[in-house]
TIZAMAR-749198 format. One record per residue: x, y, z of N, C-alpha, C in turn; residue in one letter. Coordinates in nm, 2 decimals, decimal comma. Layout:
BEGIN
sevex npx: X	npy: Y	npz: Z	capx: X	capy: Y	capz: Z	cpx: X	cpy: Y	cpz: Z	aa: a
...
//
This chain:
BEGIN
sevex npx: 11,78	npy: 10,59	npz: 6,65	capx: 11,88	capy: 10,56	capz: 6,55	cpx: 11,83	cpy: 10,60	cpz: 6,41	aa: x
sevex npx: 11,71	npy: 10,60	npz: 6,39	capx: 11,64	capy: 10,68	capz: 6,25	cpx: 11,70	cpy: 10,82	cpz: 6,19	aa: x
sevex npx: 11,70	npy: 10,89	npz: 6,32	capx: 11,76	capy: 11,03	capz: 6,29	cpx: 11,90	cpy: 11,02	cpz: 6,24	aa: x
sevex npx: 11,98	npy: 10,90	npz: 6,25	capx: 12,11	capy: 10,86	capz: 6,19	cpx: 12,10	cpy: 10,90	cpz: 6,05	aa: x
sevex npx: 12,02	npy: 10,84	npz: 5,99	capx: 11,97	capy: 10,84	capz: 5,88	cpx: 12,07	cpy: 10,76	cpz: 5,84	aa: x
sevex npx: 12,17	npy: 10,73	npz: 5,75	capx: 12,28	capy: 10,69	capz: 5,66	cpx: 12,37	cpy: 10,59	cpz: 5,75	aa: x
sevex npx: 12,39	npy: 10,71	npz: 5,84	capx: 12,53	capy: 10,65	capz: 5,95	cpx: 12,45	cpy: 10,54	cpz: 6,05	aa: x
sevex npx: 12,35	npy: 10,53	npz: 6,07	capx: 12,26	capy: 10,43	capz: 6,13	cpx: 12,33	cpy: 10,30	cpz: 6,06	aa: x
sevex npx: 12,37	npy: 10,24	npz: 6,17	capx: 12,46	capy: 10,12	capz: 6,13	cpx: 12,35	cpy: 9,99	cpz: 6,07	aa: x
sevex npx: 12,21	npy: 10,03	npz: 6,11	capx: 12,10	capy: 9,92	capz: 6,08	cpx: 12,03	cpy: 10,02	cpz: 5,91	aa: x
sevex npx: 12,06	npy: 10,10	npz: 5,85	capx: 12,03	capy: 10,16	capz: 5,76	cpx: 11,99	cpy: 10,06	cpz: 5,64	aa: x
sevex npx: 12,11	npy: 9,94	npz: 5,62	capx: 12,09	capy: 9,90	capz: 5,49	cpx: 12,02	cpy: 9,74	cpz: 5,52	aa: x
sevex npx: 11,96	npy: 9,69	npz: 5,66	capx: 11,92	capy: 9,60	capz: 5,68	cpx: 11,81	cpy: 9,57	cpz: 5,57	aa: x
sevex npx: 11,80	npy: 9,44	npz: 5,53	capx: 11,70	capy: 9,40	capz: 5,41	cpx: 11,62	cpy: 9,32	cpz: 5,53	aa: x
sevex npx: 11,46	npy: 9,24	npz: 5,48	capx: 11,38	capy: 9,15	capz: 5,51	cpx: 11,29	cpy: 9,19	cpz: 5,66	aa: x
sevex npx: 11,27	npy: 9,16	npz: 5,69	capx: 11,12	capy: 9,18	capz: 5,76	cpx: 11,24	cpy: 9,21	cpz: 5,94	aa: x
sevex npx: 11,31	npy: 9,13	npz: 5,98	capx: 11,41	capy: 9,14	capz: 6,09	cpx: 11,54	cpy: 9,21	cpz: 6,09	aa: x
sevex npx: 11,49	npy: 9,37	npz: 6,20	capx: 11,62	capy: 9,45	capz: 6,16	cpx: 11,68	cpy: 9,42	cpz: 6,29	aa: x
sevex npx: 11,67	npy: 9,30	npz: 6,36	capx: 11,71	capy: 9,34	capz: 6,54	cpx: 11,88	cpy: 9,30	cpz: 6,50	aa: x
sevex npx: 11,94	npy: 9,35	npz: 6,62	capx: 12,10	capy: 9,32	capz: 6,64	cpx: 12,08	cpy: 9,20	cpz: 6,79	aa: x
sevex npx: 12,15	npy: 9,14	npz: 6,78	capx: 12,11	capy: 8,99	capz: 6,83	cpx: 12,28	cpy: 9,02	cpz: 6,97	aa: x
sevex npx: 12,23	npy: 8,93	npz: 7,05	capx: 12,36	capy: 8,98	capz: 7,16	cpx: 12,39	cpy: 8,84	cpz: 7,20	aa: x
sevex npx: 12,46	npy: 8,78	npz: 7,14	capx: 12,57	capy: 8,66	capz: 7,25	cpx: 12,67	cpy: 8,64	cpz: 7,36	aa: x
sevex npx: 12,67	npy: 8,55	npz: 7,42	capx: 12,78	capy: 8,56	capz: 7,54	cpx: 12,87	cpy: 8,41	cpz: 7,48	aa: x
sevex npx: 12,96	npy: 8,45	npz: 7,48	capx: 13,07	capy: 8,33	capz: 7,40	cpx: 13,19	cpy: 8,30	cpz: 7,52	aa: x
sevex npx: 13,13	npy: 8,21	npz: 7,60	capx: 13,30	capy: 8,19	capz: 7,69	cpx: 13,39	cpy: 8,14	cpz: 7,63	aa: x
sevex npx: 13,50	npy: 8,15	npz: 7,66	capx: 13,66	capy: 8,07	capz: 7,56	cpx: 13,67	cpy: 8,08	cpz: 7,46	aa: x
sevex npx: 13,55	npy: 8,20	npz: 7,39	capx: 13,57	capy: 8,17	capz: 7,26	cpx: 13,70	cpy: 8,10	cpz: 7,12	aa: x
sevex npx: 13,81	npy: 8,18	npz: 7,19	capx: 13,95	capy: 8,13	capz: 7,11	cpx: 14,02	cpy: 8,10	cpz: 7,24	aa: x
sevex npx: 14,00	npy: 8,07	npz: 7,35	capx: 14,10	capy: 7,97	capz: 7,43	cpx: 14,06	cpy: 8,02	cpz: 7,59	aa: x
sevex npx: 14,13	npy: 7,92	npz: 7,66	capx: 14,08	capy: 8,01	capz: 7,82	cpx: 14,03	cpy: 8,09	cpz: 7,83	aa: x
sevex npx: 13,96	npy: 8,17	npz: 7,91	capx: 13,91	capy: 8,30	capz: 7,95	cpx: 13,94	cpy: 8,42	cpz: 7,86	aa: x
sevex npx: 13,89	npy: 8,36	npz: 7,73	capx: 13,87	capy: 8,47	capz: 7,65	cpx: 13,69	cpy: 8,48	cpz: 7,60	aa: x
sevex npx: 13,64	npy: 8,56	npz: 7,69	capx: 13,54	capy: 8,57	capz: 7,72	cpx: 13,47	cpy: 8,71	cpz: 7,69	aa: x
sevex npx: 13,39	npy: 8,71	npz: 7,54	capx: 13,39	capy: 8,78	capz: 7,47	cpx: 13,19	cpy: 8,81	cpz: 7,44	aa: x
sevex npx: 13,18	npy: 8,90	npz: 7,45	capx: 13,03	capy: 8,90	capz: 7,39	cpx: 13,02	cpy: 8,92	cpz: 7,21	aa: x
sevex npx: 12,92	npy: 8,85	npz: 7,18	capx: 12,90	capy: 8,93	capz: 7,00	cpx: 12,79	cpy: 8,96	cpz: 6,97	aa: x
sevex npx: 12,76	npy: 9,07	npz: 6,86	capx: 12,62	capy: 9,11	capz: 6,80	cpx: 12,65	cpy: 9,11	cpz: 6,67	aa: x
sevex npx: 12,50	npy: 8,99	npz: 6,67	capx: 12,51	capy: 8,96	capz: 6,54	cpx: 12,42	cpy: 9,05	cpz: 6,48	aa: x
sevex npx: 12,46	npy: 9,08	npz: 6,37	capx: 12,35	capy: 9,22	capz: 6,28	cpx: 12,30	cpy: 9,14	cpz: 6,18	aa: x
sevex npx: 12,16	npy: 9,22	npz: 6,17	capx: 12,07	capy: 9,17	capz: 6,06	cpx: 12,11	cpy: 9,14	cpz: 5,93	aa: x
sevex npx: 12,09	npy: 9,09	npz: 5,85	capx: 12,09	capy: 9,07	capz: 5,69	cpx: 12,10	cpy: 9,19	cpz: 5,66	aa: x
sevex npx: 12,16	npy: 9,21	npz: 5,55	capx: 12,18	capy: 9,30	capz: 5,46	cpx: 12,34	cpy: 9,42	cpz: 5,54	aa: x
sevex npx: 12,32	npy: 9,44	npz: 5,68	capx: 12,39	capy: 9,52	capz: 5,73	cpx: 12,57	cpy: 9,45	cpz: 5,66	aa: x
sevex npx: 12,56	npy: 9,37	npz: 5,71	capx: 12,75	capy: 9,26	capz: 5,71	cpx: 12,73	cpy: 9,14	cpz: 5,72	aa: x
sevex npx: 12,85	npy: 9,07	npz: 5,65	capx: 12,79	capy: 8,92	capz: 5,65	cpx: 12,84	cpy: 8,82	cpz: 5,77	aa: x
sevex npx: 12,85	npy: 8,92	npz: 5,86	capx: 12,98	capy: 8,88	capz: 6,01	cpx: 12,89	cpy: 8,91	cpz: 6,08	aa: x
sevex npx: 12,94	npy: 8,92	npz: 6,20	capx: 12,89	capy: 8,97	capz: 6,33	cpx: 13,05	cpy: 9,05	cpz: 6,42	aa: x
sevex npx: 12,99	npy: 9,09	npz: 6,54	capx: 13,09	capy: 9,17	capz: 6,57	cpx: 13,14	cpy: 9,10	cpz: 6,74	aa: x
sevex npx: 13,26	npy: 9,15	npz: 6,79	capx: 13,28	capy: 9,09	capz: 6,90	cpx: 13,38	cpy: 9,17	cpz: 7,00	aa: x
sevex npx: 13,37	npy: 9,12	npz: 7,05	capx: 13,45	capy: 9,22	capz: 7,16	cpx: 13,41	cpy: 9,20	cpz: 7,38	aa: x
sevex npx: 13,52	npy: 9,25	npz: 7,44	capx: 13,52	capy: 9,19	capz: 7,57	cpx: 13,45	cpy: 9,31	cpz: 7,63	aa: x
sevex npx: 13,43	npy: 9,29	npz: 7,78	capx: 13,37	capy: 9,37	capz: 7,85	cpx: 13,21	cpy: 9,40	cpz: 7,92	aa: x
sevex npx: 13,19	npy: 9,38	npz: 7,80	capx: 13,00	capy: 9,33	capz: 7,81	cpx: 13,00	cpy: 9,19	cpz: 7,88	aa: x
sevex npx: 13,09	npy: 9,07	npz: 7,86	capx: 13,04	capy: 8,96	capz: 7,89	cpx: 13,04	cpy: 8,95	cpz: 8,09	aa: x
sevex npx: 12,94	npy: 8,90	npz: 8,09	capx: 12,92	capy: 8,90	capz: 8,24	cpx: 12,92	cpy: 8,70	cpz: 8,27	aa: x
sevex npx: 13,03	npy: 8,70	npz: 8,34	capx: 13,08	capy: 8,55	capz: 8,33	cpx: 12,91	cpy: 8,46	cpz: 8,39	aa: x
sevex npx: 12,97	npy: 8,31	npz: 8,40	capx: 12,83	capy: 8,25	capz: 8,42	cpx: 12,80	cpy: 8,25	cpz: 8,59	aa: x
sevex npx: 12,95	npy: 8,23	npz: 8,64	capx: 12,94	capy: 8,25	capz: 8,79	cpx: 12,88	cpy: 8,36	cpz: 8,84	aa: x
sevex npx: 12,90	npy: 8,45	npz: 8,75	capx: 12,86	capy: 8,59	capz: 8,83	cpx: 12,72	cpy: 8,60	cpz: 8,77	aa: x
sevex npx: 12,67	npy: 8,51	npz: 8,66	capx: 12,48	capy: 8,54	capz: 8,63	cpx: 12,44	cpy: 8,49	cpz: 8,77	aa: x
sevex npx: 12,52	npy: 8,35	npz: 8,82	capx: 12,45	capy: 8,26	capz: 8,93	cpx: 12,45	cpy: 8,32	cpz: 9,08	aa: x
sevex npx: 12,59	npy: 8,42	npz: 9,05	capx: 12,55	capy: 8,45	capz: 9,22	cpx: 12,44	cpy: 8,54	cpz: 9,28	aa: x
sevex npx: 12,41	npy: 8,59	npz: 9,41	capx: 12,36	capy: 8,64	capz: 9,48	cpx: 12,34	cpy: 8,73	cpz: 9,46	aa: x
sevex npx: 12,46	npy: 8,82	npz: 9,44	capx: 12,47	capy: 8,98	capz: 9,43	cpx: 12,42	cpy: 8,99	cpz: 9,27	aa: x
sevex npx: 12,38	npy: 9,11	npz: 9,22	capx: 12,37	capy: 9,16	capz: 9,03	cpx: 12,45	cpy: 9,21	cpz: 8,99	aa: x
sevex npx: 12,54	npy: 9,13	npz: 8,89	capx: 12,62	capy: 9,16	capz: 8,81	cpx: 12,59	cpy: 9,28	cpz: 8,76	aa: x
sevex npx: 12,73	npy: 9,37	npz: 8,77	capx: 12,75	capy: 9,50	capz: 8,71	cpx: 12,78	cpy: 9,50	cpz: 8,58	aa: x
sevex npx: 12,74	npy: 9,50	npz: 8,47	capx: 12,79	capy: 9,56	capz: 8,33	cpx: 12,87	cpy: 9,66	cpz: 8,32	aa: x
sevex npx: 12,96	npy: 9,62	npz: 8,19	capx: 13,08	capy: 9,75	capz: 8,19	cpx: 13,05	cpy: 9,82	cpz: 8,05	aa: x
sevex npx: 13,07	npy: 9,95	npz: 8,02	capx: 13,08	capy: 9,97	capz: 7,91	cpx: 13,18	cpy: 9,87	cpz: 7,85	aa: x
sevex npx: 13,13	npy: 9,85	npz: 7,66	capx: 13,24	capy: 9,78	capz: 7,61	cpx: 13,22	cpy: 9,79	cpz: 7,46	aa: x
sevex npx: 13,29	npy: 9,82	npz: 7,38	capx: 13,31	capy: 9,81	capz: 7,23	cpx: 13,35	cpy: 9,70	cpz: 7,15	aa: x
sevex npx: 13,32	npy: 9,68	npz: 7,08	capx: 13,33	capy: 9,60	capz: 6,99	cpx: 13,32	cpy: 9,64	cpz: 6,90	aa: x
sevex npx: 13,45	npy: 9,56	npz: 6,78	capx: 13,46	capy: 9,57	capz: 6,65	cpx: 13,37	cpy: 9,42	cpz: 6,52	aa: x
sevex npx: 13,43	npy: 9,47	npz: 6,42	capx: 13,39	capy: 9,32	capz: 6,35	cpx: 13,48	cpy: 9,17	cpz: 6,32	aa: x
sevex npx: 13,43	npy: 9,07	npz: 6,39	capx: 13,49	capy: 8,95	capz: 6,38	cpx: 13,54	cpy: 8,91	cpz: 6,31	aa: x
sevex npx: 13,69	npy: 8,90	npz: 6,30	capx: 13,76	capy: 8,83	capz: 6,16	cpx: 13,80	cpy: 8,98	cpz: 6,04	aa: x
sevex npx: 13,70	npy: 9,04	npz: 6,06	capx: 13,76	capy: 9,15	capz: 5,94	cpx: 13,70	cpy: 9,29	cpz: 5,96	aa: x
sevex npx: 13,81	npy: 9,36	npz: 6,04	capx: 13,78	capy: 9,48	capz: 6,11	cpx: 13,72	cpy: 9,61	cpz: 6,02	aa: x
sevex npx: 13,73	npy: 9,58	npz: 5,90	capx: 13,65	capy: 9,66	capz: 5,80	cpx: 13,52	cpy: 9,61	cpz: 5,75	aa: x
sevex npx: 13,54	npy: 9,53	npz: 5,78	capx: 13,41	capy: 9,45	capz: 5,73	cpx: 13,26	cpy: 9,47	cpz: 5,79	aa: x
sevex npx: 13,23	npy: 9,58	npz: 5,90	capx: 13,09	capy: 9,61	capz: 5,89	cpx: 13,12	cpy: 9,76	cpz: 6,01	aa: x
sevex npx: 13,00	npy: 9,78	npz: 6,08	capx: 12,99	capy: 9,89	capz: 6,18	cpx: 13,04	cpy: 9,85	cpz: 6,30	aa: x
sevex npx: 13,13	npy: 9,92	npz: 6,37	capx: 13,18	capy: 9,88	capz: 6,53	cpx: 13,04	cpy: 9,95	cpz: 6,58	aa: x
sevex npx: 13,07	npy: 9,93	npz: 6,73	capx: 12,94	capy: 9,96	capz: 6,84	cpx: 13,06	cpy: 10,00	cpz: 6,92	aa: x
sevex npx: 12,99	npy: 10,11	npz: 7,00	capx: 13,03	capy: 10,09	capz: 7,17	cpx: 12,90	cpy: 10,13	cpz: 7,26	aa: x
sevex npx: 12,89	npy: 10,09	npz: 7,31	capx: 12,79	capy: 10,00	capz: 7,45	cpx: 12,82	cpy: 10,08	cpz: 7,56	aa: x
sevex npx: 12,73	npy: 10,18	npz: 7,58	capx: 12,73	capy: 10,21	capz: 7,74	cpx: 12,62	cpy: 10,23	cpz: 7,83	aa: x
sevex npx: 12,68	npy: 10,15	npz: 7,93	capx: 12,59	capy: 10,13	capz: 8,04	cpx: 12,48	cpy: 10,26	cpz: 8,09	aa: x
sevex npx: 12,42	npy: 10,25	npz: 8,12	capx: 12,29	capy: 10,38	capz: 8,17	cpx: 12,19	cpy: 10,32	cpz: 8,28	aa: x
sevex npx: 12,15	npy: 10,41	npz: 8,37	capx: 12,11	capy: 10,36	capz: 8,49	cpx: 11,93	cpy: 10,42	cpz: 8,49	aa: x
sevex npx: 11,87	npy: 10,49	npz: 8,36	capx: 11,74	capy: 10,53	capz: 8,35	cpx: 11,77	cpy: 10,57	cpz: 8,18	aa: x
sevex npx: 11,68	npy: 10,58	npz: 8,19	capx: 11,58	capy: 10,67	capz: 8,05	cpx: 11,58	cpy: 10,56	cpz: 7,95	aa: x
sevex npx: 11,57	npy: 10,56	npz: 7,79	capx: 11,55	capy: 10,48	capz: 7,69	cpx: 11,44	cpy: 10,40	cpz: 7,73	aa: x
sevex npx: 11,38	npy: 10,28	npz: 7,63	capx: 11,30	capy: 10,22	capz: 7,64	cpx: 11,30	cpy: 10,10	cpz: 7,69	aa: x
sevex npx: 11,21	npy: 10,03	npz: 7,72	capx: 11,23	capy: 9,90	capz: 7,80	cpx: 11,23	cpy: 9,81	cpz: 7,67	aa: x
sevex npx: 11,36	npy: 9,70	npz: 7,74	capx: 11,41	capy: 9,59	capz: 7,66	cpx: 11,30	cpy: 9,50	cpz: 7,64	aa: x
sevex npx: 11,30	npy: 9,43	npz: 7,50	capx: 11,19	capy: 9,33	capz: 7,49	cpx: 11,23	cpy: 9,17	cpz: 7,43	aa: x
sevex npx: 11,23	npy: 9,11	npz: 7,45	capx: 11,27	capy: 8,96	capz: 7,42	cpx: 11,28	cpy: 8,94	cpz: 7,26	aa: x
//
């Protein structure tokens, strides 16, 4: 994302933590409206963003089989101009390994 340079959605993060943070929100706004969010560092927006598709329900963390992830996009929460959308897609090799 460096080679972004500008358009690097993490460009104008301020303070020592540039991570984008990943939640799972069941029912957020009512029944089975089951939505993932990323929250972006300081300085980027003062929201976070949200959106369906990523969320992998709790039944399906608990079962047997491994939950498939779907690609999924998301915008910004409450005010669609208000910071950088994402879209999220799934990949089965290469990039770096995830770290806590």
């Amino acid at each position: 994302m460096d080679a972004l340079g500008d358009a690097n959605p993490l460009f104008s993060a301020t303070g020592d933590d540039d991570r984008v943070t990943i939640f799972r929100h069941p029912d957020m706004h009512g029944v089975f409206d089951d939505v993932f969010t990323l929250d972006w560092p300081d300085g980027v927006t003062a929201g976070n963003n949200m959106g369906p598709g990523l969320f992998i329900s709790t039944a399906a963390l608990m079962a047997a089989e491994i939950p498939s992830p779907t690609d999924a996009h998301n915008s910004p929460h409450g005010t669609p101009w208000g910071g950088p959308s994402a879209d999220l897609t799934v990949v089965t090799s290469g990039g770096e390994a995830c770290t806590p």
